[in-house]
C-alpha positions as CSV (number, residue, x, y, z in Angstrom):
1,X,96.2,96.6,107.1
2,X,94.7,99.7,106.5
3,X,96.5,102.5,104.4
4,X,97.6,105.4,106.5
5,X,95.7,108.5,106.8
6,X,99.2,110.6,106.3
7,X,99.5,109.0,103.0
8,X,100.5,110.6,99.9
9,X,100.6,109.0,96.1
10,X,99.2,105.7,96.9
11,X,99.2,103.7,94.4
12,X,98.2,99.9,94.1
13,X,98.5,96.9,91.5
14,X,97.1,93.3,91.2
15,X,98.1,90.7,89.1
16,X,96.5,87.7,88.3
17,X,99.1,84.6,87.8
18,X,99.0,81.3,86.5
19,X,99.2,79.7,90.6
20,X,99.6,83.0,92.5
21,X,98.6,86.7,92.4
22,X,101.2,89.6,92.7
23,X,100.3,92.5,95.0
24,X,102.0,96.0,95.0
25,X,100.9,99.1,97.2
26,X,103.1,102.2,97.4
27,X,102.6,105.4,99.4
28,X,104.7,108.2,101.2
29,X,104.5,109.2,104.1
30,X,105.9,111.8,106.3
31,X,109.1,110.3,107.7
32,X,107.7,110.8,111.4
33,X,104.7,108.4,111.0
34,X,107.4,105.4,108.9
35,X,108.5,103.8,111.4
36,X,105.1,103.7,113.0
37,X,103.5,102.1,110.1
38,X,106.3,99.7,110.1
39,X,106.1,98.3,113.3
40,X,102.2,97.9,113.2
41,X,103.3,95.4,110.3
42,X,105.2,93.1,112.8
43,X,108.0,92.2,110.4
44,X,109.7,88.9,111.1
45,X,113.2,90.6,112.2
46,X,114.1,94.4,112.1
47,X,114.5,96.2,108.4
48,X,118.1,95.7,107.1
49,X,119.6,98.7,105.6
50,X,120.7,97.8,102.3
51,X,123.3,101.0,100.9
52,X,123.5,99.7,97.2
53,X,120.9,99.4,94.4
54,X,120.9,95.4,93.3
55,X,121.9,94.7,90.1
56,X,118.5,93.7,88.8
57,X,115.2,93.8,89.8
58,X,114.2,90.5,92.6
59,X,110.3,90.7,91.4
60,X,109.9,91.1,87.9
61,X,106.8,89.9,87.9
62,X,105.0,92.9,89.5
63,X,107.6,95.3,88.9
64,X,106.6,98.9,91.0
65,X,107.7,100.2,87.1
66,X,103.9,99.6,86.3
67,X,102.7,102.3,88.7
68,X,105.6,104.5,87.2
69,X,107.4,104.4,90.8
70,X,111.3,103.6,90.9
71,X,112.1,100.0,91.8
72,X,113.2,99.6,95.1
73,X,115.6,96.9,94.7
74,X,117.5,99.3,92.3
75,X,117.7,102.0,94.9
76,X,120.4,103.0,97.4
77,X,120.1,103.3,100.8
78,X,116.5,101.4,101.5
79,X,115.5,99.9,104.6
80,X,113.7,96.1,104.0
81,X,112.7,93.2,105.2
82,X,110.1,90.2,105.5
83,X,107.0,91.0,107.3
84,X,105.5,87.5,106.8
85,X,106.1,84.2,104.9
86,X,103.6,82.5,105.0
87,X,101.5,85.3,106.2
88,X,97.7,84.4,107.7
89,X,94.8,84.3,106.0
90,X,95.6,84.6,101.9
91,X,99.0,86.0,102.0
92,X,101.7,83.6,100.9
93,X,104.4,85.9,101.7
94,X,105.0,89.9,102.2
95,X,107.9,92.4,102.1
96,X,107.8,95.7,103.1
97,X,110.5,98.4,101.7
98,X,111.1,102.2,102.8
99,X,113.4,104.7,100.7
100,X,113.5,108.0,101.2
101,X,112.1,110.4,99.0
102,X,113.7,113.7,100.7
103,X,114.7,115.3,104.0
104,X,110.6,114.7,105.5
105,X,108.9,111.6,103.7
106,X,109.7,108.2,102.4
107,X,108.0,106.1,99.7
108,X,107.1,102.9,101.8
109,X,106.3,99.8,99.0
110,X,104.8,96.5,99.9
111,X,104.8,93.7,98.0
112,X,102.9,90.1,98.0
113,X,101.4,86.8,96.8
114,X,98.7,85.4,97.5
């Protein structure tokens, strides 16, 4: 997966764990090319639209907070979902969320073990 040429504010983290690595990546992207990028991903089932923020954060160990980015599990209206688990190659798993920053881009956030 390559990082699209659209992209704005990317931003990336790794984490080294006792068994597994996190991995965060966040960009925006003009909301035209999101669903694009999306699909490319082949998530498992279509994103589910989730309206309220989650009382806490669901990966608190490589919380988006470290790249100074908003969490998006404490964010309202953000589309999600599973793109792999297990994923090929190194990936254990991957998630994919997209909230909207305003009227033309979103901020779309992955997120990953391997």
């Amino acid at each position: 997966m390559r990082v699209p040429a659209g992209a704005t504010e990317v931003k990336a983290a790794h984490w080294e764990g006792l068994q597994d690595d996190g991995l965060i990546l966040a960009f925006v992207l003009p909301e035209d090319e999101v669903d694009e990028f999306v699909a490319q991903l082949e998530p498992e089932r279509p994103l589910g639209l989730r309206e309220r923020p989650l009382a806490r954060n669901t990966n608190p160990s490589t919380p988006f907070a470290h790249l100074g980015l908003p969490e998006p599990d404490l964010l309202a209206g953000v589309r999600e979902g599973q793109v792999c688990a297990p994923c090929e190659g190194e990936l254990a798993w991957l998630k994919v969320a997209v909230a909207r920053v305003d009227d033309r881009s979103s901020r779309v956030y992955l997120s990953g073990v391997d």
